[in-house]
C-alpha positions in Angstrom: 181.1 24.5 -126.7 182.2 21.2 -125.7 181.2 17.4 -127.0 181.9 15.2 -124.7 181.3 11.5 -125.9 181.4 8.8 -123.1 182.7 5.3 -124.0 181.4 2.5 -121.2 184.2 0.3 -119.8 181.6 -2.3 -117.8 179.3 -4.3 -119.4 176.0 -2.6 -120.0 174.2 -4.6 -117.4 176.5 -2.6 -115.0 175.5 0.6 -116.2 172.2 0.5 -116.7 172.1 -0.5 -113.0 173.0 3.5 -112.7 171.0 4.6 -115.1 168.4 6.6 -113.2 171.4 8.2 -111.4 172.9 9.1 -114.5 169.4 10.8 -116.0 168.8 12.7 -113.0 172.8 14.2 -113.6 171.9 14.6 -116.6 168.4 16.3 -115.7 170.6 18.9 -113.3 172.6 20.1 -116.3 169.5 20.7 -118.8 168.3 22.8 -116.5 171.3 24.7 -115.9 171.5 25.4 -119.3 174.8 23.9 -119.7 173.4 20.7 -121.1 171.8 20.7 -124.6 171.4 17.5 -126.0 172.4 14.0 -124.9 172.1 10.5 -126.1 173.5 6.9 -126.2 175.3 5.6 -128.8 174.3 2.8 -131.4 175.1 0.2 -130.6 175.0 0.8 -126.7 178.9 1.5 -126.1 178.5 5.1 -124.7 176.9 8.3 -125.5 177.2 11.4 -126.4 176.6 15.2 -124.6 176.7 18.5 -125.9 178.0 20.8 -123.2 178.1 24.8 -123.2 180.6 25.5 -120.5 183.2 28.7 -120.4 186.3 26.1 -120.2 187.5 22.3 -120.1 188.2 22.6 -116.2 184.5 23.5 -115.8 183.7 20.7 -118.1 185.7 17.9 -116.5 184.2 19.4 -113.0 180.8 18.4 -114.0 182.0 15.5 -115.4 182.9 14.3 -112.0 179.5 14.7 -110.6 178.0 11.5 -113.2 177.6 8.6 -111.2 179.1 6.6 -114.6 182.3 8.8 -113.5 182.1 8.2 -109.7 181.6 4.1 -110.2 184.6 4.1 -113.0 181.9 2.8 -115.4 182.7 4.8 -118.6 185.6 7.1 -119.7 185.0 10.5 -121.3 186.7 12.4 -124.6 186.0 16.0 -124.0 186.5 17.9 -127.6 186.3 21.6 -127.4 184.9 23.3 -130.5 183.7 27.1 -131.8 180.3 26.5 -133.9 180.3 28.8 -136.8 177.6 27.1 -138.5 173.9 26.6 -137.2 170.4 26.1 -137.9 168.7 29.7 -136.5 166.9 27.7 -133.7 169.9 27.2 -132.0 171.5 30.7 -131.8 169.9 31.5 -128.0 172.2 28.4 -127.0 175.5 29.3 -128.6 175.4 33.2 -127.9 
């Protein structure tokens, strides 16, 4: 399982102009399966992504498909980590 927190290094008015573009990425990897939950930070400097994914190279591969990626207009931390604690709801995504 991977978080992957994005920090924006345009000004917001930049980024919002590829917004859409971004939610549609984002859209593509919900319904893979490899996306579970995204969201911007407060206040608006970034956001974060929960990621299921069987390794950082696959990670940082669909990484590179975000338009906020492609137009240099955020940087991302990619933190790998093993759940071991977890509401029941969730089990179907972490097994």
């Amino acid at each position: 399982m991977y978080l992957i927190m994005l920090q924006y290094i345009r000004p917001v008015a930049a980024v919002e102009h590829y917004m859409d573009q971004h939610r549609a990425f984002l859209d593509k990897f919900y319904k893979s399966g490899q996306f579970i939950l995204a969201g911007r930070r407060k206040p608006k400097s970034g956001g974060v992504i929960l990621c299921k994914a069987s390794s950082r190279k696959e990670v940082e591969q669909i990484m590179s498909e975000d338009p906020l990626d492609k137009y240099q207009l955020a940087l991302y931390e990619i933190i790998e980590f093993e759940p071991t604690s977890y509401i029941n709801e969730l089990q179907a995504y972490l097994s």
